[in-house]
LUMVOZA-543018 format. One line per 5 residues: their letters; for each residue x, z negated, y of C-alpha. Coordinates in Angstrom, 1 decimal, m for minus. Layout:
// LUMVOZA-543018
A) X/Z/Y | ...;
// end
This chain:
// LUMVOZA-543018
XXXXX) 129.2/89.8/93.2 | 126.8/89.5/96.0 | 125.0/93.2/95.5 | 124.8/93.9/99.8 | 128.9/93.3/99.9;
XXXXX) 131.0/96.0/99.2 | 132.6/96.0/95.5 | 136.0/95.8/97.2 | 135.3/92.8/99.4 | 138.2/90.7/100.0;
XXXXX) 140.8/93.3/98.6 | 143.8/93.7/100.6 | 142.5/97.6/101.7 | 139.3/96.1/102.6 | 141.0/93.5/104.6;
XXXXX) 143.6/96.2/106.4 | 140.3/98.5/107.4 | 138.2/95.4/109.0 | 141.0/94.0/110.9 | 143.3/97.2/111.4;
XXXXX) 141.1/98.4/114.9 | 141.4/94.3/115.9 | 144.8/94.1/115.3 | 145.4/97.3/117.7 | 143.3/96.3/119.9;
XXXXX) 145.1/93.0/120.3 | 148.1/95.0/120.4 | 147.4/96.7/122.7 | 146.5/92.8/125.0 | 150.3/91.9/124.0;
XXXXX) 151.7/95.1/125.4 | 149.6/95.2/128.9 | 151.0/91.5/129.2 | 154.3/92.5/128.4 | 153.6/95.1/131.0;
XXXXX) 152.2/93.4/133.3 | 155.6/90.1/133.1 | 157.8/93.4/133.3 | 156.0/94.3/136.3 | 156.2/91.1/138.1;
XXXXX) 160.0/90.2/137.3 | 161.1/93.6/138.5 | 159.1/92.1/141.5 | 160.6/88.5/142.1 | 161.9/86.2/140.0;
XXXXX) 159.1/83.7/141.2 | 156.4/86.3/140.6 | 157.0/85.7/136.8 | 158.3/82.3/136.9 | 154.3/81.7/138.4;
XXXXX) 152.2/84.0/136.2 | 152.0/81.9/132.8 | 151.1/78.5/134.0 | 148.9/80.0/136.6 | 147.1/82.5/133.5;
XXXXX) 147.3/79.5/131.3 | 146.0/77.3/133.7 | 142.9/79.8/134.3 | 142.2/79.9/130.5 | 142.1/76.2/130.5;
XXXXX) 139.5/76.3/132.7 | 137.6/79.1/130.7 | 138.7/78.0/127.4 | 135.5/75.9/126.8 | 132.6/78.8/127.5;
XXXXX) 135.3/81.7/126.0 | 135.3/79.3/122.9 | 131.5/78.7/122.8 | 130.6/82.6/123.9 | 133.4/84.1/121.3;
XXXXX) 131.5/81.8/118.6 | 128.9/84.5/119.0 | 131.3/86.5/116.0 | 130.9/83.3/113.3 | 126.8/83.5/113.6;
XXXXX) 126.6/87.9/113.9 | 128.4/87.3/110.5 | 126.7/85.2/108.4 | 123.7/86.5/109.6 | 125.2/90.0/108.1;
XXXXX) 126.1/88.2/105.2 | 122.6/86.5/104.7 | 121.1/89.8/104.9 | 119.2/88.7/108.6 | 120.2/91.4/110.9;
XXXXX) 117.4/90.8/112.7 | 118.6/87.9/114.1 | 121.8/89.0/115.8 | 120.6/90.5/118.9 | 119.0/87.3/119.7;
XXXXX) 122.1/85.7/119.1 | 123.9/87.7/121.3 | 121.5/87.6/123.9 | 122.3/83.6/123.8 | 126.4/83.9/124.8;
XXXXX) 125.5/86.4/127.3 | 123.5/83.7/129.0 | 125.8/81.0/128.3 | 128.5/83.4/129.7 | 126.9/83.7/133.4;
XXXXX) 126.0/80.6/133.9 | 129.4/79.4/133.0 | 131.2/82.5/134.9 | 129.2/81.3/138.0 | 130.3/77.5/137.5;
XXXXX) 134.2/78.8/137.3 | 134.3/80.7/140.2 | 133.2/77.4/142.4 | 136.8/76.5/141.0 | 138.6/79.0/142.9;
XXXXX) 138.6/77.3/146.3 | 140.6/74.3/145.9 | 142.9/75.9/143.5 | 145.7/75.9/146.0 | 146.3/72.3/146.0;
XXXXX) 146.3/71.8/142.5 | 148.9/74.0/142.2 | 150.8/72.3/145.2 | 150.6/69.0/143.9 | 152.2/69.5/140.2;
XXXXX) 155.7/69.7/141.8 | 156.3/72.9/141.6 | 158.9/75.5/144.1 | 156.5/76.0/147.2 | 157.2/80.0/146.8;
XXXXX) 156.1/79.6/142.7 | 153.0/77.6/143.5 | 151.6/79.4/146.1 | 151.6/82.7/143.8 | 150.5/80.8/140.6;
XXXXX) 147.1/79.8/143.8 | 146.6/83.6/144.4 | 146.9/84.8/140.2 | 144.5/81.5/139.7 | 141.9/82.3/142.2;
XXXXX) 141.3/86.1/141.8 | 141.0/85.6/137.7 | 138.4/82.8/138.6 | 136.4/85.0/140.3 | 136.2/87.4/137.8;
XXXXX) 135.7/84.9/134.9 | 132.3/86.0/134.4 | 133.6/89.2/133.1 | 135.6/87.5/130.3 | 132.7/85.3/128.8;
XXXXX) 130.7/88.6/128.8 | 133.5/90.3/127.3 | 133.6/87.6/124.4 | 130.0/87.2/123.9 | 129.8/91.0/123.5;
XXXXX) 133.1/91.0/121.4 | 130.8/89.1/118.6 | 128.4/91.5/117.8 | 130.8/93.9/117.4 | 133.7/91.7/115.4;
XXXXX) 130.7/89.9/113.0 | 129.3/92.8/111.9 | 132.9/94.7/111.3 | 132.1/97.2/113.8 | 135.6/97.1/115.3;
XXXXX) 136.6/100.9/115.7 | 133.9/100.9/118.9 | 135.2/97.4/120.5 | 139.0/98.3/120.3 | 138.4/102.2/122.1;
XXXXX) 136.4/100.0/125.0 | 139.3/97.3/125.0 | 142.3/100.3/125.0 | 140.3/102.0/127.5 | 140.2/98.8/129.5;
XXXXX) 144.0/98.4/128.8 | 145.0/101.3/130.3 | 143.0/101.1/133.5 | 144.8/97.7/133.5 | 148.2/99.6/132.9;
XXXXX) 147.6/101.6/135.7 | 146.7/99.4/138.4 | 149.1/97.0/137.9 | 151.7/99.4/138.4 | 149.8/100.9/142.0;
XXXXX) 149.0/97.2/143.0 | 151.4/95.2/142.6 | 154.1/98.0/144.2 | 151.5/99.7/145.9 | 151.6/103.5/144.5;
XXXXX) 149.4/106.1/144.9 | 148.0/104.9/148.5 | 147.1/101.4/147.4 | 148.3/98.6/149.3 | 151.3/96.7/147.9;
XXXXX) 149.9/93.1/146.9 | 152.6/91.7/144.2 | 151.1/88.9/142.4 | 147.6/89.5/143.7 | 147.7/93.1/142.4;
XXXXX) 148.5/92.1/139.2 | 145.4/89.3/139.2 | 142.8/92.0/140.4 | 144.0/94.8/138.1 | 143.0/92.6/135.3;
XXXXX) 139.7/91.2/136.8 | 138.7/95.0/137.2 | 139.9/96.2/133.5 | 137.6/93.4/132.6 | 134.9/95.1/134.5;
XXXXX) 135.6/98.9/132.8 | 135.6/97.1/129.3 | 132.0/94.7/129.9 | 130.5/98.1/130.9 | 131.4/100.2/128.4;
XXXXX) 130.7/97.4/125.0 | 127.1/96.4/126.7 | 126.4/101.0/126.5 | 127.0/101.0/122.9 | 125.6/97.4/122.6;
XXXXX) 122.4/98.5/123.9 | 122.0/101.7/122.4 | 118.7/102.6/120.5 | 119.8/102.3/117.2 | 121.5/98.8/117.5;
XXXXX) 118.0/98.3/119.8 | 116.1/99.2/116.4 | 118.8/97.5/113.6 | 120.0/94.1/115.3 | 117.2/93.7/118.3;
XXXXX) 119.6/94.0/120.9 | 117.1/94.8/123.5 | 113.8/93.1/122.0 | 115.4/89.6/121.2 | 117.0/89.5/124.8;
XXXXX) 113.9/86.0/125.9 | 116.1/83.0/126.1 | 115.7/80.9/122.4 | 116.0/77.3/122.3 | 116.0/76.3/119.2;
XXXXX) 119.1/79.3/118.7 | 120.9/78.1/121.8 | 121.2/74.8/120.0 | 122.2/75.8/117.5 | 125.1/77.7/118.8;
XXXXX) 125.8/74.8/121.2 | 126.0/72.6/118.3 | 129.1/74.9/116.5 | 130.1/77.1/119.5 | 130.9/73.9/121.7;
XXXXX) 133.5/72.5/119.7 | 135.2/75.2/118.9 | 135.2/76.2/122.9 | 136.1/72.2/123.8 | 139.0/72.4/120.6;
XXXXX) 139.9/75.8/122.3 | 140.1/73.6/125.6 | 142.1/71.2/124.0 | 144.3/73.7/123.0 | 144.9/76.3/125.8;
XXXXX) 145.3/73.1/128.7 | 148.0/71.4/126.2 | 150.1/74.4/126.4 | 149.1/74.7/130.5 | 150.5/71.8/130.7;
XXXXX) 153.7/72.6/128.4 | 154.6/75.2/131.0 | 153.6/73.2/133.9 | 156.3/70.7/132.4 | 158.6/73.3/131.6;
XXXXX) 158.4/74.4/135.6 | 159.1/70.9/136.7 | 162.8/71.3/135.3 | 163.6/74.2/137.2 | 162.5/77.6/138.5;
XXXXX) 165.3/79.2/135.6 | 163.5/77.5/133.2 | 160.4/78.3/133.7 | 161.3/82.2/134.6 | 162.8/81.7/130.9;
XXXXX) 159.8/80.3/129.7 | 157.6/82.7/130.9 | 159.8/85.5/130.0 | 159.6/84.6/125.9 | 156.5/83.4/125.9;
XXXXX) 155.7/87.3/127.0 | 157.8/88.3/124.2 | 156.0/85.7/121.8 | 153.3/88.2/122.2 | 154.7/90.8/120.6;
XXXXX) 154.6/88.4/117.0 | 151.1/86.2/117.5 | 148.7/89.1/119.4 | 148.5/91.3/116.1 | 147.7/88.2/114.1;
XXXXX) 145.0/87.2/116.7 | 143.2/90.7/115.6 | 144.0/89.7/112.1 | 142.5/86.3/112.7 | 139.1/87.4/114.4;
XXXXX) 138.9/90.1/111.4 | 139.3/87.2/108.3 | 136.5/84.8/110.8 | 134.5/87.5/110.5 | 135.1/88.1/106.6;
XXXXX) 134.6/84.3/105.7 | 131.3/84.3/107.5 | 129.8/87.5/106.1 | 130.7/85.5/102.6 | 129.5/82.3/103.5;
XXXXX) 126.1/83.7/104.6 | 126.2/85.8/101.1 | 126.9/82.3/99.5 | 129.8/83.2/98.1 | 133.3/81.2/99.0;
XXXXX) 135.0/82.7/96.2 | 135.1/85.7/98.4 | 135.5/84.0/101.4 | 138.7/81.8/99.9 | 140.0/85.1/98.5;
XXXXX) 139.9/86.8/102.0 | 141.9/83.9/103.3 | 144.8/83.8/101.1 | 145.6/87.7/101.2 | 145.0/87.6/105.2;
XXXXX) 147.5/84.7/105.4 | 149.8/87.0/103.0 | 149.8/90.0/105.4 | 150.0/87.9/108.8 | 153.4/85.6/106.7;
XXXXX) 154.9/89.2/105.8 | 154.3/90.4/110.0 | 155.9/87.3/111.3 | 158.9/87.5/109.4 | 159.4/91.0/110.7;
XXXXX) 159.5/89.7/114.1 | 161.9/86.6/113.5 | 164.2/89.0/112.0 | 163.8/90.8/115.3 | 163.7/87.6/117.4;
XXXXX) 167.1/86.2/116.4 | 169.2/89.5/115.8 | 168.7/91.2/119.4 | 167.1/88.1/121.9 | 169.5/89.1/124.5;
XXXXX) 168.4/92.8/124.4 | 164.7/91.7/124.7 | 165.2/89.4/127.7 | 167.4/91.9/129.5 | 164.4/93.9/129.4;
XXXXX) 162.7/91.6/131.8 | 165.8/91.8/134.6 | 165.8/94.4/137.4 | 169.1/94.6/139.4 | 167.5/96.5/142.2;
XXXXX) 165.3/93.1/142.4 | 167.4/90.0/140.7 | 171.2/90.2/140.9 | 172.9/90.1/137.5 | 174.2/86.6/138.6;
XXXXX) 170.8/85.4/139.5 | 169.6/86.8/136.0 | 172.2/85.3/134.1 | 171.0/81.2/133.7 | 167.7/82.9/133.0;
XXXXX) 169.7/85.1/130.1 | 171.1/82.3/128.7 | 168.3/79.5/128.3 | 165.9/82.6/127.4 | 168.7/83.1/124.4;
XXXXX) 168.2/79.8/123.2 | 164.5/79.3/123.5 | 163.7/82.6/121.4 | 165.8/81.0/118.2 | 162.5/77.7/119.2;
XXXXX) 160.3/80.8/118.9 | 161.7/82.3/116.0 | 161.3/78.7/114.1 | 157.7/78.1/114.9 | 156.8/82.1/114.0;
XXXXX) 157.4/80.9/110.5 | 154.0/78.9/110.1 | 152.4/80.4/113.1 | 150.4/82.9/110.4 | 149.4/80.1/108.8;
XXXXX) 147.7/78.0/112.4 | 145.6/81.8/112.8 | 144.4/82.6/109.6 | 144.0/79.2/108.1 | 141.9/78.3/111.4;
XXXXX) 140.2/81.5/111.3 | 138.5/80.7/108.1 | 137.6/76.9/109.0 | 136.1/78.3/112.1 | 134.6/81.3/109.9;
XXXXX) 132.9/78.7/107.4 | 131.4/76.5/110.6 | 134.2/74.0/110.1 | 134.4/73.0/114.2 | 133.9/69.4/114.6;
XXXXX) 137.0/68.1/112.2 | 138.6/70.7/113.4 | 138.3/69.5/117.6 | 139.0/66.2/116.3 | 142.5/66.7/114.7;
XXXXX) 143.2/69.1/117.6 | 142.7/66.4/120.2 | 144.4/64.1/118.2 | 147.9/66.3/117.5 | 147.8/67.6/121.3;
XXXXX) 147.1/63.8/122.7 | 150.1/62.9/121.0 | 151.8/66.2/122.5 | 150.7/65.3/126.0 | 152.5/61.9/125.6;
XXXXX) 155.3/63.6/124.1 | 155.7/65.6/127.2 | 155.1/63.0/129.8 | 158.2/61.0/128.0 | 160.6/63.7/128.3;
XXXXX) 159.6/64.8/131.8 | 160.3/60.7/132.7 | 164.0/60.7/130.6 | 164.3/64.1/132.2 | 165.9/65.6/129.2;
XXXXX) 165.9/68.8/130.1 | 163.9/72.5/128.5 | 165.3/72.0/125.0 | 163.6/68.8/124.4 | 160.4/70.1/125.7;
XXXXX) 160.6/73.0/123.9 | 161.6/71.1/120.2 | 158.5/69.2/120.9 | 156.5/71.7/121.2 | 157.6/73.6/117.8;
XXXXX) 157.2/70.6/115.7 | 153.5/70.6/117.0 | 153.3/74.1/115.6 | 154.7/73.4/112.0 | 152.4/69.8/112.0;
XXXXX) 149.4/72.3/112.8 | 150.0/74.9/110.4 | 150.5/72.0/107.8 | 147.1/69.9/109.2 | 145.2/73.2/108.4;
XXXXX) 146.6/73.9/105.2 | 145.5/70.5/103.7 | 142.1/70.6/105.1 | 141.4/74.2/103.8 | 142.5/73.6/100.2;
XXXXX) 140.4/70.2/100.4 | 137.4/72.5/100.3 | 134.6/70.9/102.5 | 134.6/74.4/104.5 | 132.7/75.8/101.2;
XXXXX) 129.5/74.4/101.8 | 129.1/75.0/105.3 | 126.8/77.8/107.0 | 126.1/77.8/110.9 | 122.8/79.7/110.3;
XXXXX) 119.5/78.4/109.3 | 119.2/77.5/105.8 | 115.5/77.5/105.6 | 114.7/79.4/108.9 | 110.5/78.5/108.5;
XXXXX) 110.0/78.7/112.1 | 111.7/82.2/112.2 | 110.1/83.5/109.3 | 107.7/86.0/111.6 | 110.4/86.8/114.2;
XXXXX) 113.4/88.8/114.6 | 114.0/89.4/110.8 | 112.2/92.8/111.0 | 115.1/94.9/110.6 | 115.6/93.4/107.0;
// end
């Protein structure tokens, strides 16, 4: 074994430690958005019927830089791994550029937000609050590339303790001002669905601040260069470019197909799409954790692949996928013995009458046994993904993406023209789920991931800079 890992890399413990402060951390995302949908249904009925395809929407329009600046992780890692710590600063340094040029270029968005909104077909009331969620969240859109850029030195390096107190922290200052705007407590103004936008945009704000103090403090200055190594690099920004932008354009891909699927969804009917947007919230509480478990097994697969060792990196991928199967089936035990107890949580009779609730009950019922299917294999999509992306497997990946979602877009169109209804929309979209998890499998155990490295092989022209800290 590689003499700079530990002797227990890839051991189930050693897994739980990395990604236990990620998985709480991502937790602790699922609960503020179950939070937050609670917030707004207790609020109107349109307020939550508007808030997924209008957050989905806004992700879509990040989802290229967040994929490019989060790729930050994949190089902090194998540059950990290769025993090049010197190099991760400058690294860093490169997202945060990326990150506000790109959170400058979004907010030019936010203007004409309103009419796309009003021209996808949607209840005037819904589209005019999915405008307002859009908008504010563009603005601050700057704070979520720096947010991922920053994530990466903290997630490659398995320094995750640090990044999940700053996200909590920034959880709870979301919890808090959701609840004062969006009902207007404690002296604030009431401001419903705008409330709930700039409670986020300013949680954002509390969590940048507090990972770029520990980012910059003297000793990571003196390990990783994170002060020293700030000059933009070309030849690094390349680089990064070259694996960060397909991951960010397959994370495009990705996010704006599932925009879309609610967009679609919303076109049926505003029960439908309050529905929608009610288990999707509750789909959270299943895929969140195994997003932290994800980021912890990229992180793992490139600290191995810069040590040149896939063994380690395979091995780390198997028992990940074993713990994220083993959490999912938890949840669809929980998913199909109590969904009308979940949903029911999302229903205020002060606010919605129990007869206005009740279509939404029922179709929400029916669509959480579609969630329950697809939670099956939806371990397999993270982990198995997290460990292409790990090794620097982007391009094939963006390429069977597009491909599988092109043929879900279709798919969609179709059954919006026969007008069949939710259901069909909804079976769609699980059989995309299993024919990813299946796609990933057979291009992991094909093994081309096992030669790949993002980082320099022969770094010549680096040989004199940044590698001082080794």
């Amino acid at each position: 074994m590689s003499d700079h890992l530990p002797t227990n890399f890839g051991s189930y413990r050693h897994i739980l430690l990395t990604a236990g402060p990620l998985i709480l951390s991502q937790t602790g995302v699922m609960l503020m958005q179950l939070i937050d949908g609670l917030f707004l249904s207790w609020y109107s009925s349109d307020a939550i019927a508007a808030v997924v395809p209008a957050g989905l929407t806004y992700f879509a329009v990040a989802a290229l830089f967040i994929g490019v600046t989060s790729y930050t992780s994949t190089f902090v890692a194998q540059y950990i791994g290769a025993q090049r710590p010197g190099r991760v600063g400058a690294v860093v340094w490169q997202g945060i550029y990326i990150a506000v040029a790109a959170g400058a270029l979004i907010a030019l968005t936010a203007p004409w937000s309103a009419h796309a909104f009003t021209h996808m077909g949607h209840a005037a009331g819904i589209a005019a609050l999915e405008s307002v969620f859009f908008r504010i969240l563009c603005y601050g859109a700057v704070l979520t590339l720096l947010n991922s850029a920053l994530s990466g030195f903290f997630v490659g390096r398995g320094d995750n303790v640090l990044l999940t107190a700053a996200q909590v922290i920034g959880l709870a200052v979301n919890a808090a001002l959701d609840y004062a705007l969006i009902f207007g407590r404690w002296g604030l103004p009431e401001m419903g669905m705008a409330g709930a936008a700039w409670a986020t945009v300013i949680a954002q704000g509390v969590t940048t601040l507090l990972l770029l103090a520990v980012y910059l403090r003297p000793s990571h200055r003196r390990n990783f260069g994170t002060w020293r190594d700030w000059p933009f690099d070309l030849p690094l920004m390349k680089r990064l470019m070259n694996f960060g932008a397909p991951a960010g354009c397959r994370f495009l891909v990705e996010v704006t197909a599932w925009a879309l699927f609610t967009l679609f969804v919303a076109r049926v009917g505003a029960d439908e799409a309050a529905a929608t947007g009610i288990v999707m919230r509750l789909n959270g509480i299943a895929i969140f954790p195994i997003m932290g478990l994800s980021m912890a097994i990229a992180a793992l697969v490139g600290q191995a692949q810069g040590a040149h060792r896939p063994d380690l990196a395979e091995r780390c991928v198997w028992r990940g996928l074993a713990v994220g199967e083993g959490w999912m089936l938890l949840n669809v035990a929980l998913f199909v013995l109590i969904p009308r107890t979940l949903i029911l949580c999302f229903h205020d009779p002060q606010t919605v009458t129990d007869a206005q609730f009740q279509p939404v009950l029922e179709i929400g019922v029916r669509l959480m046994y579609f969630i329950a299917t697809y939670c099956l294999v939806d371990a397999s999509n993270a982990v198995l993904l997290a460990g292409l992306q790990g090794a620097g497997d982007t391009r094939w990946t963006l390429l069977m993406s597009a491909l599988m979602h092109g043929a879900f877009l279709v798919g969609l169109i179709a059954i919006d023209l026969l007008h069949a209804g939710v259901y069909a929309i909804w079976t769609f979209a699980t059989v995309l789920v299993i024919a990813y998890a299946i796609t990933w499998l057979l291009r992991f155990r094909g093994g081309k991931w096992r030669t790949m490295r993002v980082i320099e092989h022969v770094p010549a022209d680096l040989e004199n800079k940044g590698n001082s800290a080794i």
